[in-house]
N, C-alpha and C positions, 0 to 999 in steps of 0.2 A: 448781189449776183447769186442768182439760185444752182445751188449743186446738180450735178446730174443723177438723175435716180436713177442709174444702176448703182453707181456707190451706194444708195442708201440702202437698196435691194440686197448685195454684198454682204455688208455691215448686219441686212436681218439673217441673213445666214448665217454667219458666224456666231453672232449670238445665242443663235437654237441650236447652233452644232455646240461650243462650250456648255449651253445649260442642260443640252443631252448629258454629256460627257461627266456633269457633275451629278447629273441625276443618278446616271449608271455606278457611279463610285461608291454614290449615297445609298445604293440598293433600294430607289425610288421606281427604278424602271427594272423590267426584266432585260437578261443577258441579252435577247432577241433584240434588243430595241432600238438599239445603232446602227446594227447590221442593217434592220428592217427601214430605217432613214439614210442608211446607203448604202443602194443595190452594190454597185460598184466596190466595196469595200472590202480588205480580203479578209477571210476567218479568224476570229479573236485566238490567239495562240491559248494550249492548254496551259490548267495553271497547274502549278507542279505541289502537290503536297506529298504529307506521309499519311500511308495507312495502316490499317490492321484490322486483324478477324476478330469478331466477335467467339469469344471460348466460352467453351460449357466446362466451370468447375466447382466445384464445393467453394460454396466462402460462407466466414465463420462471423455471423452476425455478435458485434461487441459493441460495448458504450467505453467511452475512456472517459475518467479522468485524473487529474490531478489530486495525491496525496501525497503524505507525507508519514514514512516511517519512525514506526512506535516501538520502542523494547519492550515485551510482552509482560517483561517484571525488571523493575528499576529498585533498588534497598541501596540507603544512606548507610553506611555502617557509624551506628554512636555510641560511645564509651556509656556504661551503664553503672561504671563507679568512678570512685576519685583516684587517683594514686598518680605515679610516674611511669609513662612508657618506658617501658624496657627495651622491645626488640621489634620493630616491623618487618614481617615475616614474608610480605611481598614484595612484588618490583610495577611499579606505574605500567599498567596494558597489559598484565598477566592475565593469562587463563586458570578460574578456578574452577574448584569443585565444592561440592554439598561438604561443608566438615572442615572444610581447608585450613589451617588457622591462619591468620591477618596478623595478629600484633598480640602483645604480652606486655600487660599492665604488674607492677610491682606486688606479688599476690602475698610480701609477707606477713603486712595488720593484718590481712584477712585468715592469715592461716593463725594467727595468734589469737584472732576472734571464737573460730573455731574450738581447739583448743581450750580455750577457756569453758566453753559452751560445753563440750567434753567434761571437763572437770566440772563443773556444776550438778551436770546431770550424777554423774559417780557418787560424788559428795548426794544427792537427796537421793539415789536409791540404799546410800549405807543406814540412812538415819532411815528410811522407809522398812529397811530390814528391822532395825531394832525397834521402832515402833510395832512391827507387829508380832516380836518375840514378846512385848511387853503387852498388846494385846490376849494373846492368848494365854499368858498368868494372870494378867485378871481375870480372866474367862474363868478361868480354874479357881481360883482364889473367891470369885461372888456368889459359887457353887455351895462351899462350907462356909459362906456368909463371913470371910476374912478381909474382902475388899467389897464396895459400896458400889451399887448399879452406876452411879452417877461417874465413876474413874474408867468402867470401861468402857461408858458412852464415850467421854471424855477421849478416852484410845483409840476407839474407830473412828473418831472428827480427826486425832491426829493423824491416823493411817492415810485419813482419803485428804487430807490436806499434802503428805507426803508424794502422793500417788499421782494429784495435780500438780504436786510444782514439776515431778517428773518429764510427767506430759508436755507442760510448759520449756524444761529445757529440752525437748528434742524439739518442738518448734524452733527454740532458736538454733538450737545445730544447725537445724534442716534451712534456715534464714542463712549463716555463716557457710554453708556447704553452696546454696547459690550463689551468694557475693562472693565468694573465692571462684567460682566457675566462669563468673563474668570477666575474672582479670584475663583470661584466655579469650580472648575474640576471636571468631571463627567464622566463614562462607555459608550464609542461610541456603545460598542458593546456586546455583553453577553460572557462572557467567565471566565477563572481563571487566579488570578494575579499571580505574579513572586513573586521575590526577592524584597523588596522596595528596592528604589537606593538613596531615600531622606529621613532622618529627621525632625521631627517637629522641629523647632525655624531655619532653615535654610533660607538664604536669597537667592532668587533665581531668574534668571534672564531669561527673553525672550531668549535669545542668547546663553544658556548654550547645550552642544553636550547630557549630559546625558538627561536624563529623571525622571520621578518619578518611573515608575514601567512598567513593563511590560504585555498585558494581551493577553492571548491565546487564541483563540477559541479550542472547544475541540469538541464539538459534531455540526453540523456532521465535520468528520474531510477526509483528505486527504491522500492516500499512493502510491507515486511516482514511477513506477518498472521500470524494463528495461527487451525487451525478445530479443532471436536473430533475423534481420530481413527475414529469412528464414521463420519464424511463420508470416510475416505480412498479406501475401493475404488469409489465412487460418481465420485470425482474422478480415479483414475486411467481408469475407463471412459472417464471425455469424453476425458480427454487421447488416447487413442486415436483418435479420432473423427476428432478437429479441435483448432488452439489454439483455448483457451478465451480470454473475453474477461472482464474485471475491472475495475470501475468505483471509486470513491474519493468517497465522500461526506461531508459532514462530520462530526464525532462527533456529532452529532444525527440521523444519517443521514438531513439533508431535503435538501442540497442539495448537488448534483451537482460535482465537479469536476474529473474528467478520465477518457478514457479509455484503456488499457491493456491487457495481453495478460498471461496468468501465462506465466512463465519458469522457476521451478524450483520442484519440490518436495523437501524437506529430507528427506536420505538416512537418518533415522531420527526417531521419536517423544519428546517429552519422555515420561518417564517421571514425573517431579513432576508434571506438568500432564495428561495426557493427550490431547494436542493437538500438531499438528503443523504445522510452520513453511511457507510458503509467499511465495513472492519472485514480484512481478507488476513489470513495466518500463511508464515511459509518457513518453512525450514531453515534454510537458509544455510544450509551445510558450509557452504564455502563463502561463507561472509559477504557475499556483494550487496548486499545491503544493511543498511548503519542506520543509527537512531536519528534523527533530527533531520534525513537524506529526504529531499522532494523528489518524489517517482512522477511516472506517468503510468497510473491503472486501467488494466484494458480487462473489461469485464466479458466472459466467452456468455452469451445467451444460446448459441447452438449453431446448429450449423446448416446450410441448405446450398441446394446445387441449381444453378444456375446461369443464368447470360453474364459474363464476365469481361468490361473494357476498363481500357485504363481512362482514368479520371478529365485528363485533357479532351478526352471524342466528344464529351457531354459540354452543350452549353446553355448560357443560358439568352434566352429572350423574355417578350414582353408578355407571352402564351406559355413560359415556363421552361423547362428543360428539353433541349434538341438536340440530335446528332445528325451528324449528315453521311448518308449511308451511297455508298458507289454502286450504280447500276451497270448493265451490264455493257452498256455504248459507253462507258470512261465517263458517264454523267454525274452527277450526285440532284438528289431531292434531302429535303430537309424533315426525319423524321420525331416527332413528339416522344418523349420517355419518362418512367417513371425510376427513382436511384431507389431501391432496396434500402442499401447499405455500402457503405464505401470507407474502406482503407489500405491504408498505405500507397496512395497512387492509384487504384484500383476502385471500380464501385461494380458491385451487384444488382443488375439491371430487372426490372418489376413488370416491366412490359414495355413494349414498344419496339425491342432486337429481339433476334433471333440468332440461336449457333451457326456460324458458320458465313454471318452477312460481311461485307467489308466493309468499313467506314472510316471518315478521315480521323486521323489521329492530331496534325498539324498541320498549318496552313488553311486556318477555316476565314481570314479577316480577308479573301481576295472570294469568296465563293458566296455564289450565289443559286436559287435551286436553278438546273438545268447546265451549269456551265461544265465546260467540258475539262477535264482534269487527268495530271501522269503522275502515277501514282508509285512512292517508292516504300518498302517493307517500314514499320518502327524499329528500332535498333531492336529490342526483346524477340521481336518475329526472327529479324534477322539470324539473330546466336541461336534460334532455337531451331531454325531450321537448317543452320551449320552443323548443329549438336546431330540433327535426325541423318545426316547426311552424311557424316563421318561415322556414327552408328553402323548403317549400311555397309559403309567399305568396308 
């Protein structure tokens, strides 16, 4: 039995009306295109997104990245003689100074060394005296031929043998006067101690691998980063300029904690990595940053004024970067852009906006160019234009 062909006329309708329907979804067809296949149809409702004005402001071209915080000077403190701790003279996490003393080694062999050394030296300048009381009678004495050239030679070998052992014992004073100095351990350098690693009543020896403690430097301190070497000629430019300035944010890069100045750039490329090393200094007055801390280094190259959107307006396609900017019938068209620079939610636009244009901020996955759209502020517009508003009153 043959069907009747209006059914089958029916059934082709439907099908080109669905594969309309998926075309237009698919952004195969223009907005016009369903409308234009039925007259009868009423107007596609606006779609509703958020916008916002394109702003003209300074933004501050930087490279980030990842380092990790270095104490500018690190010293092991290690016993330089033998003896028994006496007294450790700090507390684990103090703050020192240049001079400070640490700990007190048992200084009394050393003072008895000493001492000794003393007496030695006394003992050869007595005999150094009387050797050359007796040099000078024979002087006298080889004159009226009573004493023989060869006794006063004789007296001057002993004078200057006397004269060197002299010498010789102020070398070892001067040896004993160190090794008793050593039993006083003292702060090379101003910084904060460690973990002690030694006990008072412990017997400790020149030659041991550990240490007593270890002391940090903390202020100013150091943070090690690394950027790709694509940013290197970009970054030597500024350095020419001016020092550049280098901020440390946490590994989340939200929140701020000190700022800095770069100091060196590393006299050659990893070749594993393709990135190159970079050493910033900072004060660090109030301790937010610690030895061994992973930062996020945001390196400042300068600064320029320009078209300013937040990062969401910008998208991407097949043709590169687009935004889609509101005309003045509640349209949108789809404009091509180029990104400057972008952070924190934010990019610096290189062409393709202008100050003062509007464009979606949200709601770009229902838009296509020409469709008709109701447009509400971005939350930032909003408070800013409450902020201008309550100014006034």
């Amino acid at each position: 039995m043959k069907r009747p062909r209006w059914w089958m006329a029916g059934a082709a309708v439907v099908l080109a009306a669905a594969a309309g329907a998926y075309l237009w979804h698919a952004g195969l067809l223009p907005s016009g295109s369903t409308t234009a296949a039925s007259p009868g149809a009423p107007p596609a409702r606006p779609v509703p997104v958020t916008a916002g004005i394109v702003r003209s402001e300074e933004f501050s071209i930087s490279r980030t990245g990842l380092g990790t915080v270095q104490a500018y000077n690190t010293v092991t403190m290690k016993v330089r003689v033998d003896g028994e701790v006496q007294k450790i003279a700090f507390h684990e996490g103090q703050d020192v100074q240049v001079g400070d003393v640490l700990a007190q080694i048992d200084p009394r062999p050393y003072e008895a060394q000493l001492h000794q050394a003393e007496a030695d030296k006394a003992r050869d300048e007595a005999l150094l005296a009387n050797a050359k009381l007796d040099l000078e009678r024979f002087s006298s004495l080889v004159v009226k031929e009573f004493a023989t050239r060869q006794s006063v030679d004789t007296q001057k070998a002993l004078v200057a043998q006397y004269q060197a052992a002299i010498a010789r014992d102020q070398a070892v004073i001067d040896n004993a006067r160190v090794q008793l100095a050593y039993t006083t351990i003292v702060s090379p350098l101003a910084g904060r101690t460690g973990i002690r690693l030694i006990d008072q009543g412990n017997i400790v020896h020149a030659t041991d691998s550990s240490g007593l403690v270890v002391i940090t430097q903390m202020a100013p301190i150091s943070v090690i980063f690394t950027l790709p070497q694509k940013y290197l000629p970009e970054i030597i430019d500024a350095t020419r300029r001016s020092s550049l300035a280098v901020s440390a944010y946490d590994q989340d890069d939200r929140i701020k904690l000190a700022e800095g100045r770069l100091e060196l750039i590393d006299n050659q490329i990893d070749q594993a990595t393709g990135s190159v090393r970079l050493k910033a200094i900072f004060q660090n007055l109030d301790g937010q940053l610690w030895p061994g801390q992973f930062v996020s280094a945001r390196l400042v190259l300068g600064v320029r004024r320009g078209p300013i959107v937040p990062e969401a307006a910008v998208q991407s396609g097949p043709n590169g970067a687009y935004a889609f900017v509101v005309r003045q019938d509640s349209t949108v068209e789809t404009r091509p852009v180029r990104i400057a620079a972008s952070r924190n939610g934010e990019a610096l636009i290189e062409s393709g906006l202008s100050a003062g244009e509007t464009i979606v901020v949200d709601g770009h996955y229902k838009l296509r160019p020409g469709t008709h759209i109701v447009a509400t502020p971005a939350p930032a517009a909003r408070e800013r234009t409450a902020s201008t508003v309550q100014g006034r009153e």
